[in-house]
Biotite code that builds the C-alpha atoms (Angstrom):
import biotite.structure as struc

atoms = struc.array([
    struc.Atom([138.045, 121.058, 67.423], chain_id="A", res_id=1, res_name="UNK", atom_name="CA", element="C"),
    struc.Atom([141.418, 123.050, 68.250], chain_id="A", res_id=2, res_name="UNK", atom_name="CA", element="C"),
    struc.Atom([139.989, 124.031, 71.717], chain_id="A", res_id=3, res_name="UNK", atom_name="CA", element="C"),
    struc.Atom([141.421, 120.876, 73.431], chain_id="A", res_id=4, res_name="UNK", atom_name="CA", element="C"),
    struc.Atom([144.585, 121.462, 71.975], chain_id="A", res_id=5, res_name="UNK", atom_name="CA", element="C"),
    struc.Atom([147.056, 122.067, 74.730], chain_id="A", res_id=6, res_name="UNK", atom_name="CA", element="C"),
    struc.Atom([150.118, 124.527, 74.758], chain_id="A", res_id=7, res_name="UNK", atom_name="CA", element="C"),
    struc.Atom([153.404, 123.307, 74.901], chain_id="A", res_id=8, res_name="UNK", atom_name="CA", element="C"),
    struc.Atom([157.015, 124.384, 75.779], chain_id="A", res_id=9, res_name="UNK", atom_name="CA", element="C"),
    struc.Atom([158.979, 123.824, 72.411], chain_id="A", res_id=10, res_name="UNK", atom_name="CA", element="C"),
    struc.Atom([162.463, 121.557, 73.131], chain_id="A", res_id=11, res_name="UNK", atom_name="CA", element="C"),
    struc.Atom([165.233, 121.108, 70.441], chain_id="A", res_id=12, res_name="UNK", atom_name="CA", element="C"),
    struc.Atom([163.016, 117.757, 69.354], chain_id="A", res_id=13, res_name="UNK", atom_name="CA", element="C"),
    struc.Atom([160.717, 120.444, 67.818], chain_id="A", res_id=14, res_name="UNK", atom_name="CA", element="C"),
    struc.Atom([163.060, 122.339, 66.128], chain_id="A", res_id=15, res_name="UNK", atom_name="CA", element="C"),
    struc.Atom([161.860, 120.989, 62.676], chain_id="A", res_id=16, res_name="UNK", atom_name="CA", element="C"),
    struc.Atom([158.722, 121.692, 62.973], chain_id="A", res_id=17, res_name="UNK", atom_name="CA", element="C"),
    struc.Atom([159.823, 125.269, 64.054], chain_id="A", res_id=18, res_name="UNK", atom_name="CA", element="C"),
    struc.Atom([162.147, 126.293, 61.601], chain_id="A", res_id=19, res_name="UNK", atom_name="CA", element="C"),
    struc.Atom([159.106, 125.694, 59.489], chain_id="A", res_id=20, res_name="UNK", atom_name="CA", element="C"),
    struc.Atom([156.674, 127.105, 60.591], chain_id="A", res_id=21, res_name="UNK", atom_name="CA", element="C"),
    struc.Atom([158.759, 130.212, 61.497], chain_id="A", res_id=22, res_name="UNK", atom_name="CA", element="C"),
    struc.Atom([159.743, 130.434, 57.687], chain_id="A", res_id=23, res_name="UNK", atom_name="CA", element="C"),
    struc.Atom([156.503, 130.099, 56.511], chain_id="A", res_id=24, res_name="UNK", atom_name="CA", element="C"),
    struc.Atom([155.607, 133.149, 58.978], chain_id="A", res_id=25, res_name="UNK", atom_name="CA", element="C"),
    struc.Atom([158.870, 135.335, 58.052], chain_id="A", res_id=26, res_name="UNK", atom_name="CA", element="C"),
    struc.Atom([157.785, 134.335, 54.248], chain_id="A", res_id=27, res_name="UNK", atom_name="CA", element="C"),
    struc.Atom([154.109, 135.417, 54.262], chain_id="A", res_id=28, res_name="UNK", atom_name="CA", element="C"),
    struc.Atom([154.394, 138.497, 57.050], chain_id="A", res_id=29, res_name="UNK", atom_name="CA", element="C"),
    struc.Atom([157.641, 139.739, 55.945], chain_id="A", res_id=30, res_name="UNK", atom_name="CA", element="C"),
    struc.Atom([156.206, 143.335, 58.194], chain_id="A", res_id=31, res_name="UNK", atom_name="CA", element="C"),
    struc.Atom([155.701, 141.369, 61.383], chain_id="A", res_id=32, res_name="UNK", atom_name="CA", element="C"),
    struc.Atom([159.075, 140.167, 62.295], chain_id="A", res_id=33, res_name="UNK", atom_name="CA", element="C"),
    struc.Atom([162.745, 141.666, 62.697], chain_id="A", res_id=34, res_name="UNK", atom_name="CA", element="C"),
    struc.Atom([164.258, 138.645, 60.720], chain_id="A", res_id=35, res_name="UNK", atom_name="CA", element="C"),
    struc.Atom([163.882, 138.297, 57.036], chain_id="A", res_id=36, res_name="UNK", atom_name="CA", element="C"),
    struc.Atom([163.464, 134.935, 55.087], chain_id="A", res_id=37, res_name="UNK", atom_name="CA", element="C"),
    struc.Atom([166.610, 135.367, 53.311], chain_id="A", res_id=38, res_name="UNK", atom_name="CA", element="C"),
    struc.Atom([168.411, 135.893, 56.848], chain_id="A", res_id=39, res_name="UNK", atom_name="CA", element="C"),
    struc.Atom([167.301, 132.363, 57.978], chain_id="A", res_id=40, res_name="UNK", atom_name="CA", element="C"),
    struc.Atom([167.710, 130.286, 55.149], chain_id="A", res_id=41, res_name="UNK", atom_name="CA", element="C"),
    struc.Atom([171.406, 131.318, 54.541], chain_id="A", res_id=42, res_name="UNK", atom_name="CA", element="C"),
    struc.Atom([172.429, 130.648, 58.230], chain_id="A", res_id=43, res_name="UNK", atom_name="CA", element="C"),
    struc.Atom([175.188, 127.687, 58.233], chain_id="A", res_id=44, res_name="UNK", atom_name="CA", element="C"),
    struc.Atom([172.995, 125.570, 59.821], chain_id="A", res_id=45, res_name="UNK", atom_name="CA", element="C"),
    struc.Atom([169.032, 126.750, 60.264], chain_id="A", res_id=46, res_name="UNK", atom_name="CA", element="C"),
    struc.Atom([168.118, 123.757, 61.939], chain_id="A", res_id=47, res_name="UNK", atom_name="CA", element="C"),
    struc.Atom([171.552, 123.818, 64.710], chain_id="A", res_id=48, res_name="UNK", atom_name="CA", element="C"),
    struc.Atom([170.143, 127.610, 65.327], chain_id="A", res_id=49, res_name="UNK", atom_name="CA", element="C"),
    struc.Atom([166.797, 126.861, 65.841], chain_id="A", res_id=50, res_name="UNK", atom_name="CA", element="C"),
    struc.Atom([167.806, 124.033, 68.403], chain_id="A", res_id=51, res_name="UNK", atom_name="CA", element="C"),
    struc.Atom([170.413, 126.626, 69.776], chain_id="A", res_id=52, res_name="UNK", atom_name="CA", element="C"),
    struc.Atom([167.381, 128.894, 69.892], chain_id="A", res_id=53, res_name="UNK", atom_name="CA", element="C"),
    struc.Atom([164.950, 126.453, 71.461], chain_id="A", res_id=54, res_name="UNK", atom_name="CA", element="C"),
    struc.Atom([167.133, 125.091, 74.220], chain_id="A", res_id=55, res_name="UNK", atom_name="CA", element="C"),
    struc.Atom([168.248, 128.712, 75.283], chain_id="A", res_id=56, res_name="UNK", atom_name="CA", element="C"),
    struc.Atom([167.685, 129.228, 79.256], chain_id="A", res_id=57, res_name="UNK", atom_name="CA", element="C"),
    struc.Atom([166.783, 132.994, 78.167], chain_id="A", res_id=58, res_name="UNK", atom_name="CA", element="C"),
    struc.Atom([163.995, 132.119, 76.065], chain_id="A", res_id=59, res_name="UNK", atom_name="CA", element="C"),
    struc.Atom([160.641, 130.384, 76.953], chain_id="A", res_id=60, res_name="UNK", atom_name="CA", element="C"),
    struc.Atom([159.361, 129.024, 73.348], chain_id="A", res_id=61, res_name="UNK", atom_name="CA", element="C"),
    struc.Atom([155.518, 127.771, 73.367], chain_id="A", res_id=62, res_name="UNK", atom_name="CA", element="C"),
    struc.Atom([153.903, 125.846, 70.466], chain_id="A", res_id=63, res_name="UNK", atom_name="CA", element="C"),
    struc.Atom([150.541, 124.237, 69.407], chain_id="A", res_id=64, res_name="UNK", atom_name="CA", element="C"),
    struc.Atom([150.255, 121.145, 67.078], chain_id="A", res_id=65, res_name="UNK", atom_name="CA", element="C"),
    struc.Atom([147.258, 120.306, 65.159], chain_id="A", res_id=66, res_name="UNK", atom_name="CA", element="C"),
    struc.Atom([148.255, 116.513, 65.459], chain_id="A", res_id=67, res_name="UNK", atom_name="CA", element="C"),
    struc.Atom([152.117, 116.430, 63.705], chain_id="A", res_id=68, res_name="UNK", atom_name="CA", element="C"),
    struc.Atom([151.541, 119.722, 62.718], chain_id="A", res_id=69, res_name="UNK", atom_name="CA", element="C"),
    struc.Atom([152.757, 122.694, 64.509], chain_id="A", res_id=70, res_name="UNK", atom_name="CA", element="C"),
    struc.Atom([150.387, 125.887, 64.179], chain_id="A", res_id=71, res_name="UNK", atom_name="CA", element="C"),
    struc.Atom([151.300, 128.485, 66.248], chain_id="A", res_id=72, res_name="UNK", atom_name="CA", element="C"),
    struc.Atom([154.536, 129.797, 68.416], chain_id="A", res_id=73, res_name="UNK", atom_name="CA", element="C"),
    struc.Atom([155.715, 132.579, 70.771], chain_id="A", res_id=74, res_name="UNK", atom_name="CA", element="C"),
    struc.Atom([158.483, 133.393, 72.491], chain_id="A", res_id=75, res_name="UNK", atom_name="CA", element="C"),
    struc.Atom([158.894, 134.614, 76.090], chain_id="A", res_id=76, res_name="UNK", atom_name="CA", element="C"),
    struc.Atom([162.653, 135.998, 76.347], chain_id="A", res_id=77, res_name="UNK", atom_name="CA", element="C"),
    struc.Atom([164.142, 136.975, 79.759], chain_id="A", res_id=78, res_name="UNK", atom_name="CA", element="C"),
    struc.Atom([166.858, 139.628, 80.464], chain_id="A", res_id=79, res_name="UNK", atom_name="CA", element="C"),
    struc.Atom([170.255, 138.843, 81.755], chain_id="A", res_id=80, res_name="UNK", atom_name="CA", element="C"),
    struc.Atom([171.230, 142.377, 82.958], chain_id="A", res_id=81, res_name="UNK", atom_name="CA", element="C"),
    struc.Atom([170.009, 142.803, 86.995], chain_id="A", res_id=82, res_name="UNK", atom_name="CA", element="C"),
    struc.Atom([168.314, 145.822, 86.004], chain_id="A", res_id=83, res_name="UNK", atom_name="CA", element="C"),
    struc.Atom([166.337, 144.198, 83.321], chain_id="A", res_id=84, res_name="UNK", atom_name="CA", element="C"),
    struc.Atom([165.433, 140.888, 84.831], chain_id="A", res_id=85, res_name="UNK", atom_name="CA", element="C"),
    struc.Atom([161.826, 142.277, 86.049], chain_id="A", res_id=86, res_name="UNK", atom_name="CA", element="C"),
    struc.Atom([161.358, 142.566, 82.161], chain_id="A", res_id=87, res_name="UNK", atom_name="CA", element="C"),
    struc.Atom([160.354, 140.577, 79.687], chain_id="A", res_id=88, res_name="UNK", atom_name="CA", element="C"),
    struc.Atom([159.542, 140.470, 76.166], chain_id="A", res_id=89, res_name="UNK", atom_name="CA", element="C"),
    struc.Atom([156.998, 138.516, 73.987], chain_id="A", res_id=90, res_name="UNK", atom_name="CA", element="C"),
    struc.Atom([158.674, 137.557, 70.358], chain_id="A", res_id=91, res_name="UNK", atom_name="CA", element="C"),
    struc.Atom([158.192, 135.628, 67.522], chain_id="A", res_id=92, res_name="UNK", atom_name="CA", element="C"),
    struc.Atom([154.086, 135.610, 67.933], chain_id="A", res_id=93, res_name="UNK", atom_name="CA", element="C"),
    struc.Atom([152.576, 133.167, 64.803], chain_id="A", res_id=94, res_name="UNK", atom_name="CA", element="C"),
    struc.Atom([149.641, 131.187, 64.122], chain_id="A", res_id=95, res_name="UNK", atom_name="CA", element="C"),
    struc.Atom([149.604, 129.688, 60.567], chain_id="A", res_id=96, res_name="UNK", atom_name="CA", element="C"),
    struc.Atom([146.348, 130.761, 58.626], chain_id="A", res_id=97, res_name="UNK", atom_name="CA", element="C"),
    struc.Atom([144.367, 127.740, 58.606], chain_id="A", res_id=98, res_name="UNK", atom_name="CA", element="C"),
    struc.Atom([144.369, 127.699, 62.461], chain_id="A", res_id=99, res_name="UNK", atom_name="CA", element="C"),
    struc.Atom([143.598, 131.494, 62.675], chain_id="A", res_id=100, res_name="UNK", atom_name="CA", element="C"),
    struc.Atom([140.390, 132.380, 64.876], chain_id="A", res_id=101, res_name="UNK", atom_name="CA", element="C"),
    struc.Atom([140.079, 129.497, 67.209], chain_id="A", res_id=102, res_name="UNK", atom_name="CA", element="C"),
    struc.Atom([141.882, 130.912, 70.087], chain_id="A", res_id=103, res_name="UNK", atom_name="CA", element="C"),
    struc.Atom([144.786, 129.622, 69.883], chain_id="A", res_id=104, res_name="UNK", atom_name="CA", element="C"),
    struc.Atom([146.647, 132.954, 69.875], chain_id="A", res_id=105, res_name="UNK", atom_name="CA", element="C"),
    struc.Atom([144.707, 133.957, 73.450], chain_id="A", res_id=106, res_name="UNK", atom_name="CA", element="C"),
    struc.Atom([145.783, 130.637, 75.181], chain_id="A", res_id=107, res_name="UNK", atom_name="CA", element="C"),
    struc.Atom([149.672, 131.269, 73.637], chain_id="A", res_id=108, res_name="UNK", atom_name="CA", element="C"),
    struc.Atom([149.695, 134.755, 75.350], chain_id="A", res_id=109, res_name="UNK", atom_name="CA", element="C"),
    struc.Atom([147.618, 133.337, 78.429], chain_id="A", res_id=110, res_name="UNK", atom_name="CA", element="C"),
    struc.Atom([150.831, 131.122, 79.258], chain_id="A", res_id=111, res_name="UNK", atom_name="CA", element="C"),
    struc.Atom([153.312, 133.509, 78.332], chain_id="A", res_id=112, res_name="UNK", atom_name="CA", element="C"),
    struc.Atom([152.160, 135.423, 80.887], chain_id="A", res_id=113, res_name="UNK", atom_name="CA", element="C"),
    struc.Atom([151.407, 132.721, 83.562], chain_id="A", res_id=114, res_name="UNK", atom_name="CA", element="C"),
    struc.Atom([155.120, 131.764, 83.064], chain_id="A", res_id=115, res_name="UNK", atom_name="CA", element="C"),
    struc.Atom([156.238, 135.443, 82.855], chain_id="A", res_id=116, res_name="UNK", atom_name="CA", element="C"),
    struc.Atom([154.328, 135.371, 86.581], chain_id="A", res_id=117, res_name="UNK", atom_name="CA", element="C"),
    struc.Atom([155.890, 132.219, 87.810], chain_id="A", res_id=118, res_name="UNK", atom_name="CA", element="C"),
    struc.Atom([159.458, 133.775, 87.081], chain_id="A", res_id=119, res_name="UNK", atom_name="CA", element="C"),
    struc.Atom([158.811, 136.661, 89.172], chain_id="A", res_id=120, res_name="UNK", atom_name="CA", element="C"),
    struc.Atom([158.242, 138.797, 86.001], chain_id="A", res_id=121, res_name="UNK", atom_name="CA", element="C"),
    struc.Atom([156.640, 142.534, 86.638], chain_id="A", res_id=122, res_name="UNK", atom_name="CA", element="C"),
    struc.Atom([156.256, 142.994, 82.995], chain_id="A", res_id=123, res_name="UNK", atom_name="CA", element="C"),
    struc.Atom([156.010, 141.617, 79.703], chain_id="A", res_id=124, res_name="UNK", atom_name="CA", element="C"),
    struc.Atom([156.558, 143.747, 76.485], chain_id="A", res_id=125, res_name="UNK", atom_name="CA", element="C"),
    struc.Atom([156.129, 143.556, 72.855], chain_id="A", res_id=126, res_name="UNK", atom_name="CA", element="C"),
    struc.Atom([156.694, 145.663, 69.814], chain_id="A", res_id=127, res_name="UNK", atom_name="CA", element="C"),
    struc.Atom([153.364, 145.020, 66.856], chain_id="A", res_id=128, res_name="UNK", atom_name="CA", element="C"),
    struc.Atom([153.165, 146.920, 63.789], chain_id="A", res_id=129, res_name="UNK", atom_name="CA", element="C"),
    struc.Atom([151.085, 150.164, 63.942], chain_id="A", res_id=130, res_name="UNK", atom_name="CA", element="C"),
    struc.Atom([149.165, 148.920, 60.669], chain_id="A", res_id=131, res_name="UNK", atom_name="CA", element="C"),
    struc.Atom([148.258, 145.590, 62.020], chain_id="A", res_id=132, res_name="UNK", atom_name="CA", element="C"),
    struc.Atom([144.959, 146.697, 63.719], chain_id="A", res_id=133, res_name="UNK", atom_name="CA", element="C"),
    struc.Atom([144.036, 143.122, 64.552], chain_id="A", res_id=134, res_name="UNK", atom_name="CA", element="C"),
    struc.Atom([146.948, 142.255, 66.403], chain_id="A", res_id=135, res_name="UNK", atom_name="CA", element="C"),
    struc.Atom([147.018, 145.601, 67.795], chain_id="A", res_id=136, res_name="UNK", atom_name="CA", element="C"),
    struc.Atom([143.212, 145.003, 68.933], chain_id="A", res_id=137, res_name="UNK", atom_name="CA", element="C"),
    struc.Atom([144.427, 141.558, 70.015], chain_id="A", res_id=138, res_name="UNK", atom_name="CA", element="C"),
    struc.Atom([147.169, 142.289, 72.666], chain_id="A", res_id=139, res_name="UNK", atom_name="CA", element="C"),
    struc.Atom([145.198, 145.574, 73.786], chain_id="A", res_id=140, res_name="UNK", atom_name="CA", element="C"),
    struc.Atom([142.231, 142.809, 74.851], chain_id="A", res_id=141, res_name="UNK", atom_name="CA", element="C"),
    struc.Atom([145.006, 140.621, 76.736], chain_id="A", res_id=142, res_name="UNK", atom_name="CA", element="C"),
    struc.Atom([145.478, 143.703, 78.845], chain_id="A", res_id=143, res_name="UNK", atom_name="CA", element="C"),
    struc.Atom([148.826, 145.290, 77.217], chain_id="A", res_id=144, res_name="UNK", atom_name="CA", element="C"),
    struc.Atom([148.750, 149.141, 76.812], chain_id="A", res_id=145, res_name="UNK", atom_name="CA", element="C"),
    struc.Atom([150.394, 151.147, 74.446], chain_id="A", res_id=146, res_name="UNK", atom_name="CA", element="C"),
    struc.Atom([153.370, 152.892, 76.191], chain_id="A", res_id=147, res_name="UNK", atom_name="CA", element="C"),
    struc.Atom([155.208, 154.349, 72.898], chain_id="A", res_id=148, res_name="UNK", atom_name="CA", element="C"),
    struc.Atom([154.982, 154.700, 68.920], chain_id="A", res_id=149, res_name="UNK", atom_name="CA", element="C"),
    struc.Atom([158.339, 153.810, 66.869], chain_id="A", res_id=150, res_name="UNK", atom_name="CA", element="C"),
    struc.Atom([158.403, 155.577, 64.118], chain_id="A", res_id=151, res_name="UNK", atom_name="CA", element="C"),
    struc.Atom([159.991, 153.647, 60.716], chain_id="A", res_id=152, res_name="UNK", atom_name="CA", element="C"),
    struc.Atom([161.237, 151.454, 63.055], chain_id="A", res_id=153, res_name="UNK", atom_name="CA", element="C"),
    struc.Atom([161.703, 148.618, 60.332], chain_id="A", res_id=154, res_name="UNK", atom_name="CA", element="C"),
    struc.Atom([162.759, 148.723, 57.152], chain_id="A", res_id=155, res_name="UNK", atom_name="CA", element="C"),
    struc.Atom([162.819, 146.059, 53.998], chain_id="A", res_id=156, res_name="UNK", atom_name="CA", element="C"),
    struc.Atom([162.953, 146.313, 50.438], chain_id="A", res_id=157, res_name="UNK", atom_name="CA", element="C"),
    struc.Atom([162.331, 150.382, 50.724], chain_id="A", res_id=158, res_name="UNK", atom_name="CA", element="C"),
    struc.Atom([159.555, 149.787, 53.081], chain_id="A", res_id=159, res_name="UNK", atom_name="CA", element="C"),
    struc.Atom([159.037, 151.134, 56.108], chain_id="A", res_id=160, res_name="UNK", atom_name="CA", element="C"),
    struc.Atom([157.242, 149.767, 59.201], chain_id="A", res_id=161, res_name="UNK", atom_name="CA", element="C"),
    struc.Atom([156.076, 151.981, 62.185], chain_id="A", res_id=162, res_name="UNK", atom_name="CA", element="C"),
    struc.Atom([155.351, 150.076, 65.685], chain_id="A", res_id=163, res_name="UNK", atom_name="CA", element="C"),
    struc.Atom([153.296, 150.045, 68.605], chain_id="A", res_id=164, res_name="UNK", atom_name="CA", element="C"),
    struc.Atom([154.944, 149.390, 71.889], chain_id="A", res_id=165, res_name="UNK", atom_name="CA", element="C"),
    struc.Atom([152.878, 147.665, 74.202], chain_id="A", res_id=166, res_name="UNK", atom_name="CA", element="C"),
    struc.Atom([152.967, 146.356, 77.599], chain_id="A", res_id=167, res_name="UNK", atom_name="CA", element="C"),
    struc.Atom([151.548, 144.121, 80.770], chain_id="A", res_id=168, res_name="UNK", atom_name="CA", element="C"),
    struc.Atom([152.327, 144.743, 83.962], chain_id="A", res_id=169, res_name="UNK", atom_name="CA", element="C"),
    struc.Atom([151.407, 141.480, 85.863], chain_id="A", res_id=170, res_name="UNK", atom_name="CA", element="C"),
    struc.Atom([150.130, 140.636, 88.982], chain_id="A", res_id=171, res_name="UNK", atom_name="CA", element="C"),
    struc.Atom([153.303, 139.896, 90.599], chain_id="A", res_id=172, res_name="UNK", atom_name="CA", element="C"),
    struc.Atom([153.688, 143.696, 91.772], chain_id="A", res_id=173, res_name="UNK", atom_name="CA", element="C"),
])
Protein backbone atom coordinates (compact mmCIF):
# COMPACT_ATOMS: atom_id res chain seq x y z
CA UNK A 1 0.00 0.00 0.00
CA UNK A 2 1.28 3.67 -0.97
CA UNK A 3 1.10 4.71 2.76
CA UNK A 4 4.74 3.62 3.46
CA UNK A 5 5.86 5.38 0.61
CA UNK A 6 8.20 8.08 1.74
CA UNK A 7 8.65 11.69 0.25
CA UNK A 8 11.65 12.62 -1.31
CA UNK A 9 13.69 15.74 -2.37
CA UNK A 10 13.99 15.35 -6.28
CA UNK A 11 18.02 15.77 -7.47
CA UNK A 12 19.05 16.13 -11.20
CA UNK A 13 19.30 11.97 -11.07
CA UNK A 14 15.45 12.28 -11.18
CA UNK A 15 15.11 14.51 -13.79
CA UNK A 16 13.80 11.73 -16.18
CA UNK A 17 11.41 10.61 -14.32
CA UNK A 18 10.28 14.32 -13.88
CA UNK A 19 10.17 15.63 -17.16
CA UNK A 20 7.71 12.82 -17.44
CA UNK A 21 5.65 12.89 -15.24
CA UNK A 22 5.40 16.73 -15.46
CA UNK A 23 4.38 16.25 -19.24
CA UNK A 24 2.00 13.82 -18.61
CA UNK A 25 0.45 16.44 -15.98
CA UNK A 26 0.82 19.65 -18.40
CA UNK A 27 -0.77 17.09 -21.14
CA UNK A 28 -3.87 15.88 -19.24
CA UNK A 29 -4.54 19.28 -16.93
CA UNK A 30 -3.64 21.70 -19.51
CA UNK A 31 -5.98 24.37 -16.79
CA UNK A 32 -3.78 23.57 -13.82
CA UNK A 33 -0.43 24.81 -14.76
CA UNK A 34 1.19 28.13 -16.25
CA UNK A 35 3.32 26.03 -18.78
CA UNK A 36 1.82 24.40 -21.76
CA UNK A 37 2.91 20.98 -23.29
CA UNK A 38 4.00 22.50 -26.41
CA UNK A 39 6.26 25.02 -24.27
CA UNK A 40 8.24 22.04 -22.79
CA UNK A 41 8.70 19.78 -25.47
CA UNK A 42 10.23 22.45 -27.85
CA UNK A 43 12.80 23.65 -25.20
CA UNK A 44 16.51 22.91 -26.65
CA UNK A 45 17.05 20.56 -24.21
CA UNK A 46 13.87 19.40 -21.80
CA UNK A 47 15.85 17.11 -19.94
CA UNK A 48 19.18 19.94 -19.29
CA UNK A 49 16.08 22.26 -17.98
CA UNK A 50 14.56 19.98 -15.85
CA UNK A 51 18.06 19.17 -14.21
CA UNK A 52 18.66 23.05 -14.30
CA UNK A 53 15.27 23.14 -12.63
CA UNK A 54 15.86 20.40 -10.08
CA UNK A 55 19.26 21.43 -8.84
CA UNK A 56 18.11 25.17 -8.42
CA UNK A 57 19.00 26.50 -4.71
CA UNK A 58 15.57 28.55 -5.12
CA UNK A 59 13.45 25.67 -5.53
CA UNK A 60 12.71 22.74 -3.10
CA UNK A 61 11.30 19.86 -5.58
CA UNK A 62 9.58 16.76 -3.63
CA UNK A 63 8.58 13.47 -5.34
CA UNK A 64 6.98 10.03 -4.58
CA UNK A 65 7.83 6.76 -6.49
CA UNK A 66 5.63 3.84 -6.64
CA UNK A 67 8.83 1.58 -6.95
CA UNK A 68 10.72 3.11 -10.42
CA UNK A 69 7.84 5.02 -10.93
CA UNK A 70 7.46 8.54 -9.95
CA UNK A 71 3.73 9.57 -8.98
CA UNK A 72 3.50 12.73 -7.61
CA UNK A 73 5.66 16.22 -7.36
CA UNK A 74 5.60 19.75 -5.89
CA UNK A 75 7.59 22.46 -5.79
CA UNK A 76 8.51 24.75 -2.88
CA UNK A 77 10.20 27.99 -4.54
CA UNK A 78 11.92 30.64 -2.34
CA UNK A 79 12.30 34.42 -3.07
CA UNK A 80 15.55 36.11 -3.69
CA UNK A 81 14.41 39.75 -3.09
CA UNK A 82 14.95 40.66 1.01
CA UNK A 83 11.51 41.72 1.07
CA UNK A 84 10.18 38.54 -0.27
CA UNK A 85 12.30 35.96 1.44
CA UNK A 86 9.53 35.40 4.34
CA UNK A 87 7.48 34.14 1.23
CA UNK A 88 7.11 31.28 -0.42
CA UNK A 89 5.23 29.64 -3.04
CA UNK A 90 3.94 26.04 -3.66
CA UNK A 91 4.20 25.10 -7.66
CA UNK A 92 3.98 22.46 -9.89
CA UNK A 93 1.46 20.29 -7.45
CA UNK A 94 0.77 16.59 -9.42
CA UNK A 95 -0.17 13.22 -8.55
CA UNK A 96 -0.65 10.93 -11.63
CA UNK A 97 -4.26 9.34 -11.63
CA UNK A 98 -3.64 5.90 -10.69
CA UNK A 99 -2.07 7.08 -7.37
CA UNK A 100 -4.91 9.64 -6.73
CA UNK A 101 -6.71 9.22 -3.19
CA UNK A 102 -4.14 7.56 -1.07
CA UNK A 103 -2.71 10.55 0.52
CA UNK A 104 -0.05 11.11 -1.16
CA UNK A 105 -0.96 14.71 -2.05
CA UNK A 106 -1.45 15.52 2.03
CA UNK A 107 2.07 14.11 2.92
CA UNK A 108 3.61 16.28 -0.37
CA UNK A 109 2.08 19.51 1.15
CA UNK A 110 2.85 18.22 4.83
CA UNK A 111 6.71 18.57 3.88
CA UNK A 112 6.45 21.50 1.86
CA UNK A 113 5.49 23.13 4.68
CA UNK A 114 7.79 21.46 7.32
CA UNK A 115 10.64 22.64 4.99
CA UNK A 116 8.94 26.03 4.31
CA UNK A 117 9.23 26.07 8.49
CA UNK A 118 12.76 24.90 8.70
CA UNK A 119 13.82 27.86 6.29
CA UNK A 120 12.39 30.38 8.47
CA UNK A 121 9.38 30.71 6.06
CA UNK A 122 6.19 32.89 7.48
CA UNK A 123 4.19 31.89 4.55
CA UNK A 124 3.59 29.67 1.81
CA UNK A 125 1.30 30.60 -1.20
CA UNK A 126 -0.31 29.08 -4.11
CA UNK A 127 -2.50 30.06 -6.98
CA UNK A 128 -5.46 26.79 -7.85
CA UNK A 129 -8.03 27.18 -10.36
CA UNK A 130 -11.41 28.57 -9.12
CA UNK A 131 -13.19 25.52 -10.99
CA UNK A 132 -11.11 22.87 -9.42
CA UNK A 133 -13.31 22.42 -6.26
CA UNK A 134 -11.30 19.41 -5.14
CA UNK A 135 -8.09 20.95 -5.03
CA UNK A 136 -9.63 24.00 -3.81
CA UNK A 137 -11.29 21.77 -0.91
CA UNK A 138 -7.86 20.14 -0.65
CA UNK A 139 -5.46 23.06 0.25
CA UNK A 140 -8.41 24.84 2.27
CA UNK A 141 -8.17 21.39 4.65
CA UNK A 142 -4.19 21.84 4.83
CA UNK A 143 -5.01 25.13 6.46
CA UNK A 144 -4.47 27.71 3.38
CA UNK A 145 -7.14 30.50 3.14
CA UNK A 146 -8.29 32.22 0.30
CA UNK A 147 -6.75 35.77 0.32
CA UNK A 148 -7.79 36.88 -3.42
CA UNK A 149 -9.75 35.78 -6.73
CA UNK A 150 -7.80 36.33 -10.22
CA UNK A 151 -9.98 36.86 -12.59
CA UNK A 152 -9.07 35.20 -16.36
CA UNK A 153 -5.91 34.94 -15.01
CA UNK A 154 -4.88 32.16 -17.64
CA UNK A 155 -5.53 31.84 -20.92
CA UNK A 156 -5.05 28.83 -23.71
CA UNK A 157 -6.55 27.99 -26.84
CA UNK A 158 -9.44 30.86 -26.21
CA UNK A 159 -9.94 29.60 -22.78
CA UNK A 160 -9.93 31.29 -19.89
CA UNK A 161 -9.00 30.21 -16.33
CA UNK A 162 -9.99 32.19 -13.13
CA UNK A 163 -7.85 31.42 -9.78
CA UNK A 164 -8.01 31.16 -6.23
CA UNK A 165 -5.20 32.61 -4.24
CA UNK A 166 -4.53 30.85 -1.23
CA UNK A 167 -2.28 30.96 1.63
CA UNK A 168 -0.51 29.44 5.04
CA UNK A 169 0.88 31.35 7.41
CA UNK A 170 3.12 28.92 9.45
CA UNK A 171 4.06 28.54 12.78
CA UNK A 172 7.27 30.24 12.55
CA UNK A 173 5.56 33.75 13.43
Amino acid sequence: MMEDFEVKQLTEEDAYNYLNLRLEALKEHPEAFATTYKEMIVKDDPLEFIEQYLSSAELYTFGIYTTDELVAVATLRLNSLEKMKHKGDLLGMYVSPGARKKGLARKLIKTIVSRGEDLGLEQIRLMVVSENDTAVQFYSSLGFEKYGFEKNAMKFDGKYWDEELMVRFLSSL
